[in-house]
C-alpha positions, 0 to 999 in steps of 0.5 A, spaced: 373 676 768 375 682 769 378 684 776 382 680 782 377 683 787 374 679 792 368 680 788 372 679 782 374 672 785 368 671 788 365 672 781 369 668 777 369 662 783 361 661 781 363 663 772 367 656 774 360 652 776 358 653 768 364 654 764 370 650 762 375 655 765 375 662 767 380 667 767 381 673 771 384 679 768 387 684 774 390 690 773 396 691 778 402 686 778 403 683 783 409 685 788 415 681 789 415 680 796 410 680 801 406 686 803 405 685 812 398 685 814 396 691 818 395 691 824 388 691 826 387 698 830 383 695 837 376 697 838 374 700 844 368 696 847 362 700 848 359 702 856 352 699 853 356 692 851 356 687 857 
């Protein structure tokens, strides 16, 4: 499987339901220390919205 998307995952997730083993191939190393999560931007709720 080539790619560590969700999608790649995901992908691999189902290959595993049939294969002996699966592996995932991802292009980017991983980063030494933890990336912060963003901070989701608030969303205005809509006037038509109750």
């Amino acid at each position: 499987m080539l790619g560590g998307s969700i999608a790649g995952l995901m992908a691999a997730r189902v290959l595993s339901d049939q294969a002996r083993r699966v592996v995932v191939f991802e292009r980017d190393e991983m980063p030494s220390v933890p990336v912060p999560v963003p901070v989701p931007v608030p969303v205005p709720r809509s006037p038509v919205a109750p």
